[in-house]
Every structure is written in C-alpha cells, then in structure tokens.
C-alpha positions in Angstrom: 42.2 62.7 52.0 40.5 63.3 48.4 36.7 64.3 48.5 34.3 63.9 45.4 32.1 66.6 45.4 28.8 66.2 43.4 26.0 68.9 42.4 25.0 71.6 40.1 24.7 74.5 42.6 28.2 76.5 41.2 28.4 79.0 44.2 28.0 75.9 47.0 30.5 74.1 44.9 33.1 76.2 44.9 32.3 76.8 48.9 32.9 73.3 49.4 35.7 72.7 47.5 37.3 75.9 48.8 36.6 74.8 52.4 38.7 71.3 51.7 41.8 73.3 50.3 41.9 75.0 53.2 42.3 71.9 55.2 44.3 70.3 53.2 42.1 67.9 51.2 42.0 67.1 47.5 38.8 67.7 45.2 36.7 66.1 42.8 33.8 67.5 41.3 31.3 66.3 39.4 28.6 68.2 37.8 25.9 69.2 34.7 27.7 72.0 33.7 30.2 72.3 31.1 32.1 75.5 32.8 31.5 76.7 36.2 33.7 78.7 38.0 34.8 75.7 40.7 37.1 74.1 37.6 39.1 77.3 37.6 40.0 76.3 41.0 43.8 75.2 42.1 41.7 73.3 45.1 40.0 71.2 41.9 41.9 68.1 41.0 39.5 67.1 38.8 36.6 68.1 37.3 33.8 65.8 35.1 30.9 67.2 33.2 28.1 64.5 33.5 24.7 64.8 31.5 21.5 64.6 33.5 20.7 61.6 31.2 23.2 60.2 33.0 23.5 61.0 36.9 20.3 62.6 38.2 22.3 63.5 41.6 18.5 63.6 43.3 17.1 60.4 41.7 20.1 57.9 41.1 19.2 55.3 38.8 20.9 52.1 39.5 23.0 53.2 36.5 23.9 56.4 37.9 24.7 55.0 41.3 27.2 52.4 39.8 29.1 55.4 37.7 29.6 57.3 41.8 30.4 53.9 42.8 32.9 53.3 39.7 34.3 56.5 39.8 35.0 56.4 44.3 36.6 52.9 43.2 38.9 54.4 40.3 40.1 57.7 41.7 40.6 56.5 45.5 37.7 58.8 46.8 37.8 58.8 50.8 34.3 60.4 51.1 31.7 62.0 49.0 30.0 65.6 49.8 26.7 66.9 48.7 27.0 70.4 47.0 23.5 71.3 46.9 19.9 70.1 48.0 19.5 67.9 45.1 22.4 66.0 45.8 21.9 65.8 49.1 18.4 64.2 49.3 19.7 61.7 46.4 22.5 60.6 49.0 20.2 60.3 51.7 18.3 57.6 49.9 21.3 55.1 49.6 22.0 52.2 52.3 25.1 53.1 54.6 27.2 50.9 52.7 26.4 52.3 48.7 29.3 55.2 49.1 31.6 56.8 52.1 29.4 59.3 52.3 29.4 63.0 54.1 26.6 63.1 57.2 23.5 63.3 55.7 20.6 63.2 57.4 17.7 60.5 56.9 15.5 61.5 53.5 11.9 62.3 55.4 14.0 64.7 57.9 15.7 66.7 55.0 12.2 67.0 53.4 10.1 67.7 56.6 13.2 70.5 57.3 13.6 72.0 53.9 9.1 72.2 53.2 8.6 75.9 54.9 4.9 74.3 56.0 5.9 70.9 57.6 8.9 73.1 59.2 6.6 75.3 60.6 4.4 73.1 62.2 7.6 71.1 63.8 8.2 74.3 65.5 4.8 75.2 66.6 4.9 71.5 68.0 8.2 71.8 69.7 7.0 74.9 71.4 9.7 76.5 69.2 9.5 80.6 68.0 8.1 80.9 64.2 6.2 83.6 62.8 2.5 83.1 61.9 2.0 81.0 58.9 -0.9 79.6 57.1 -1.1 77.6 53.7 -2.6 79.7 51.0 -5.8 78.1 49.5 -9.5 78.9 49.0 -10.1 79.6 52.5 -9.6 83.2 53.5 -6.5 83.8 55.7 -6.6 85.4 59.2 -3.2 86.9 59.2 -2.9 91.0 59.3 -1.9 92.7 56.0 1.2 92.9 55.2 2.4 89.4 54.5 4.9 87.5 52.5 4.2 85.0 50.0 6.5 81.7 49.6 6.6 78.5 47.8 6.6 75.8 50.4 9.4 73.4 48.7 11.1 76.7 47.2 15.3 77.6 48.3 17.3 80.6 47.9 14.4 83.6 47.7 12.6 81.8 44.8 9.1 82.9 44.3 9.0 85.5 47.5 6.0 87.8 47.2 4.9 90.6 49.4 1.7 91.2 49.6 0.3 94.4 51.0 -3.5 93.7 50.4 -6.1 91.4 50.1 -6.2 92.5 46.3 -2.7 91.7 45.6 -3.3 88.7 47.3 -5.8 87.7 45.2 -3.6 88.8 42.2 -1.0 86.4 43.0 -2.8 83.5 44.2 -4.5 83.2 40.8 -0.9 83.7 39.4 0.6 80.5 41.5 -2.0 78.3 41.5 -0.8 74.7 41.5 1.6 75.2 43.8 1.8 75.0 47.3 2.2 78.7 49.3 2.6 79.9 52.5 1.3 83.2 53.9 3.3 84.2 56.8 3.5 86.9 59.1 6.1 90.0 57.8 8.7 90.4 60.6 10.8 93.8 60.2 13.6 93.1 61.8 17.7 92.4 61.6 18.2 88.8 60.1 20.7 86.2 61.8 21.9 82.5 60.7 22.9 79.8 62.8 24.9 77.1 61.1 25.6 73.4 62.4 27.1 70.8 62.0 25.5 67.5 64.2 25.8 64.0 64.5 22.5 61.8 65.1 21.1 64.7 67.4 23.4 66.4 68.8 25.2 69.7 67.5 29.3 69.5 67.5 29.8 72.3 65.8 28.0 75.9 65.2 28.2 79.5 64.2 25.6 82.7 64.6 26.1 85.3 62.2 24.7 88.6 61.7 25.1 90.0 58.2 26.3 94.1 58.0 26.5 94.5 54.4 26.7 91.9 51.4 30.2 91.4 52.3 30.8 91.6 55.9 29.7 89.1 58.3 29.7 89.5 62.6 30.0 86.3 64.1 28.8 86.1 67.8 27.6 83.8 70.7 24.3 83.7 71.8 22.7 81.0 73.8 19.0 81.6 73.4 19.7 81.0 69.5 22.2 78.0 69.6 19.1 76.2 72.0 16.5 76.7 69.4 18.5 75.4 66.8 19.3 72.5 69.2 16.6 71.6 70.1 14.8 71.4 66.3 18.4 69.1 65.9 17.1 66.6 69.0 13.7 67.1 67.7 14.6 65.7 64.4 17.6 63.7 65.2 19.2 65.6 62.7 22.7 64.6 60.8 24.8 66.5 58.9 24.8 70.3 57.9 21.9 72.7 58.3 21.5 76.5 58.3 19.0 78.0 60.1 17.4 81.9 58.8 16.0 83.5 62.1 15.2 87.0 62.8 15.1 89.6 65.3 12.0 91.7 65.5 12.9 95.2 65.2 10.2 96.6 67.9 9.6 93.8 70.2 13.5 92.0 69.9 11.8 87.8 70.1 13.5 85.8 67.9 11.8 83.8 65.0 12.7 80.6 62.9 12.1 81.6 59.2 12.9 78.6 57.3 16.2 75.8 57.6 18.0 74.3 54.5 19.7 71.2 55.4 22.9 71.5 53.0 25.6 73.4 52.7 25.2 76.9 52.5 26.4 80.2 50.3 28.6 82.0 53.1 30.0 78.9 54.3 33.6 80.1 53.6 33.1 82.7 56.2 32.8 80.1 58.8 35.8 78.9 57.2 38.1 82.1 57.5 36.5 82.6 61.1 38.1 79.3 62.4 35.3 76.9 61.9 35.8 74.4 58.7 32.4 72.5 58.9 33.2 70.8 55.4 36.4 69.3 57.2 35.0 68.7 60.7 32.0 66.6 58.5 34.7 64.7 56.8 36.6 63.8 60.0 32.9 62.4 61.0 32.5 60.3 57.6 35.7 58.9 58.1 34.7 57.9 61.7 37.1 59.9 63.6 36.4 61.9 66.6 36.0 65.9 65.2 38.4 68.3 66.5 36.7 70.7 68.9 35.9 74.2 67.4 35.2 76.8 69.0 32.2 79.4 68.1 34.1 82.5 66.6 33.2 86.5 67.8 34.3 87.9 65.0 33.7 90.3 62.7 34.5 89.2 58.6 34.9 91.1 55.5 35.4 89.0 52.3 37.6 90.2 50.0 37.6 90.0 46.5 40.6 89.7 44.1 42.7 93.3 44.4 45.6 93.3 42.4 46.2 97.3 42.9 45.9 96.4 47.0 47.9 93.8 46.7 51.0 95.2 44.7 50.8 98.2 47.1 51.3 95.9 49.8 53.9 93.9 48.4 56.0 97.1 47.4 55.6 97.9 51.3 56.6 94.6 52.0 53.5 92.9 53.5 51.6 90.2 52.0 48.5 92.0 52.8 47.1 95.7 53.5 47.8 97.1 56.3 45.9 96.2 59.6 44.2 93.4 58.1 43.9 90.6 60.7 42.1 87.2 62.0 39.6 86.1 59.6 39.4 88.6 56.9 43.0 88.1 56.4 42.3 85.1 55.6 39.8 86.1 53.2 42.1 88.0 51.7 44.7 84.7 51.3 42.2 82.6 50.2 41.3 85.0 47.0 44.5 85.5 46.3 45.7 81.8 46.1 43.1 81.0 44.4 42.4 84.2 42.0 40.8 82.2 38.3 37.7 81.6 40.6 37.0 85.1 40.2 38.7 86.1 36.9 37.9 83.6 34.7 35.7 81.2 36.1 32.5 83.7 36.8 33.1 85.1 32.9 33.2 81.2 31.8 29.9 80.7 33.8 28.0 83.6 33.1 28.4 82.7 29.0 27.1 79.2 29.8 24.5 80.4 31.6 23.5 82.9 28.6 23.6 79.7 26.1 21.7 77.8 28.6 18.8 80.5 28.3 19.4 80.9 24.5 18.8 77.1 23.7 15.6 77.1 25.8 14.0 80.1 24.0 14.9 78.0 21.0 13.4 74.9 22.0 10.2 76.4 23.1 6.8 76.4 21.0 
C-alpha cells in the first residue's frame, strides 16, 4: 500500500510516516516546508515542497484539489492521511468520492471537538466529567482563583495563561482581546490521554496512557476512561482519530475531560511500539477492509533516542540492543536506529529553516 501524507505539522508528520514503515506501507508527503526532518526519513519515498499559494491543505481551492487529485492519479496513491488539523478539516470538506481518503470525521464534528467551549458544553450536555469553564468577556466570572486561561480554537499549549488573581486577570484579558477565551477551573492533578481510533460511532481501537517523564509513557486499561471517551464518540458519531487530555484530581481522584484534538497526535509512535498501529488499522478502514483486532497494551515505554555509544557496546557483546531491553521500548530502540537521519540531520535541517522563517518575517514587518 502507498499513503500520501499531507500537512505542515513536522513532528505529526514524521509520526505518521513512521507508523506506515512500521507496517509495511510506502510514504508520500507533501508539505510547505522546504526541509523538515520527515524527508530524512528511509520510510519517505517521496517528498514535495508545495507553496501555500498553491495547496491551502485547510481551504482547497478547486485548483489545489485537482493537484491531490493529479498527484493520487500519477503516483498510484491507495489512501491519503491528514498530518495535522489543518489538513484534516480541509479533507473533511470533500464529497466521499474527491480522494481515498483516511477516516475523517464530518467538518462541524471536528470543529465542535477541537473549540474548548462548544466541547465543553457537549460534555456538560452528555452528563460527561469537565472542569468548570466559563467564556471570558465583560461579565465577571464566578469561578475560584486560581484559573487557567485558554484560547478557545487554540492546539498544542498555545496561549495558556494562569491566572492567580482577579488583577492578573484583568491584565490579560486586556492583552487578548479579540479573541475568544476560556476560564476554567485549575485541576492539580496527574494527566492521562486516551487515543481512538472509531468508525461512524463506535471505538475499534484505543490506548490510555499515563506520562512519567518526557520520555516514558505507562500504558494501562481503565474502563471508567475508555466509557467517557465512548460515549463523547456515540455522542458525536465520531470517525477517525481523536485524542482525548483528561486528568486525575490529585485530592479528590474524579476524572476530568480537558480538551480533545481530533487528528493525529505527537506520541503516536508510542502506541505504535506498544502494539497498537492506529495509522495502519485507519488505512485498513479507508481501504474498506475489516481492521485487525488490537488489543489495549499495559505497558510501560521509554523512547529512545539515537545512541551510537549504546549501540556499539551492544553490538561488541553481541546483541542488537542493550541489555534487558524488551516489548515496546525495544522497539523504540529499532525504530531509531533504522531510521537514524530523522534525528541527525533532519532536526538540524529544520531548526535552520525555521530560523530563516523567523528572519524573513522580521524583515518583512513595518
């Protein structure tokens, strides 16, 4: 099977691509940026640089539909996957019949899913845990100092504030104005992410992680969690992929919805190494086949980087991998060593165009 991946998130990207080498698949990408890391990829067959003038992955032109449609034609593409939000709501806009594309959900679902405020009212009306939220506007809120501060239509931790008076309030509602906020209740607590992958309603496939460190992810089962984010999938009749950010409060333990992004995700490869390929069970559903059943993993995860010191020790021993490295974080450790320019070369190649990116806009302002 060859996939045509399409975005400008570089880190989703590469998790996608990644995720289809380890199934087997071939890769196509296509993207705005001249040199992220994803074309330093072996799992990369090919790689395009479009301009924005030319494919706006979130508002297709009839132009910029035909070049997709051109290029699926040409290159024998079997099915074509979203790499980031953008692309995904652009793809959710077509008829069934424009390209062989990955689930995606209907357009008003991803945006009633991915707006923190229209989310949070889905799961006061389902009956369904989420913290105490408000809009921030002229009226005064009623929520308890402290609170945290987010842009409705934000992604990723842009524009989080934590406010720990009615005077920094103040502060930054004056500094945000003509955007929509939310106020929401501060929950101290451990975070925890469920990830699915469902068809028309229903969930087929799902993990629940609990993140350790920045590296090490503990996956487990836990049925109070999987039936919330169930039931916001039959709610919504939800297709495709979605993660879902709860946490745990720290004093009382009652879970709580945060927010859901309905695309792929950054730790999507630890799915991957933990038995779970949701990029290839998806494909298997765009290509109408029946998914392969997966089974929720209890496992614990570390990602490993590129080691070559760790990995020359353990070939002098004879091993193809440390010692007592098992299960999934072995095949982290595989996975970064089969596919090692990601890391080398590909972050350094991104990080300059990145820097040339920010130098042109200094230039260009008034």
């Amino acid at each position: 099977m060859r996939a045509l991946v399409i975005g400008n998130n570089t880190v989703f990207g590469l998790s996608v691509v990644s995720a289809l080498g380890a199934a087997r698949h071939q890769a196509d990408v296509l993207s705005h940026w001249y040199a992220p890391r994803v074309r330093f990829s072996r799992y990369c067959r090919s790689y395009l640089h479009v301009a924005p003038s030319a494919l706006d992955f979130e508002n297709l032109s009839s132009e910029g539909l035909q070049l997709l449609q051109e290029y699926v034609r040409d290159h024998a593409i079997d099915v074509v996957i979203p790499g980031d939000l953008r692309s995904t709501l652009g793809l959710s806009k077509l008829k069934e019949d424009a390209l062989p594309c990955f689930p995606v959900a209907r357009h008003d679902v991803l945006q009633l899913l991915h707006d923190k405020w229209s989310f949070h009212r889905l799961l006061t009306r389902e009956g369904l845990p989420s913290p105490r939220t408000e809009l921030l506007g002229p009226h005064a809120l009623t929520l308890p100092f402290p609170i945290i501060v987010k842009p409705s239509g934000s992604e990723g931790g842009e524009g989080i504030h934590i406010c720990e008076s009615s005077d920094e309030l103040a502060a930054l509602s004056e500094a945000v104005s003509g955007r929509r906020y939310i106020a929401q209740q501060l929950i101290i607590g451990h975070d925890v992410d469920v990830s699915v992958l469902a068809e028309h309603g229903r969930i087929i496939a799902y993990t629940i992680q609990h993140t350790e460190t920045h590296d090490v992810k503990r996956f487990v089962l836990d049925d109070h969690m999987f039936d919330v984010a169930a039931a916001i999938v039959a709610a919504t009749q939800f297709h495709g992929l979605a993660h879902f950010d709860m946490r745990i409060d720290g004093q009382t333990g009652e879970l709580y919805v945060l927010e859901c992004n309905p695309r792929v995700w950054g730790s999507l490869m630890y799915s991957v190494w933990a038995g779970v390929n949701f990029i290839d069970l998806g494909c298997q559903l765009a290509l109408g086949q029946q998914p392969a059943d997966s089974v929720p993993p209890t496992e614990r995860v570390w990602h490993q980087g590129v080691a070559p010191r760790r990995l020359l020790k353990a070939l002098l021993q004879g091993r193809r991998a440390p010692a007592g490295m098992t299960g999934a974080t072995l095949a982290s450790w595989e996975q970064a060593h089969r596919d090692p320019w990601t890391q080398v070369f590909g972050m350094l190649a991104e990080r300059g165009e990145a820097y040339m990116r920010d130098r042109l806009q200094q230039r260009s302002r008034p």
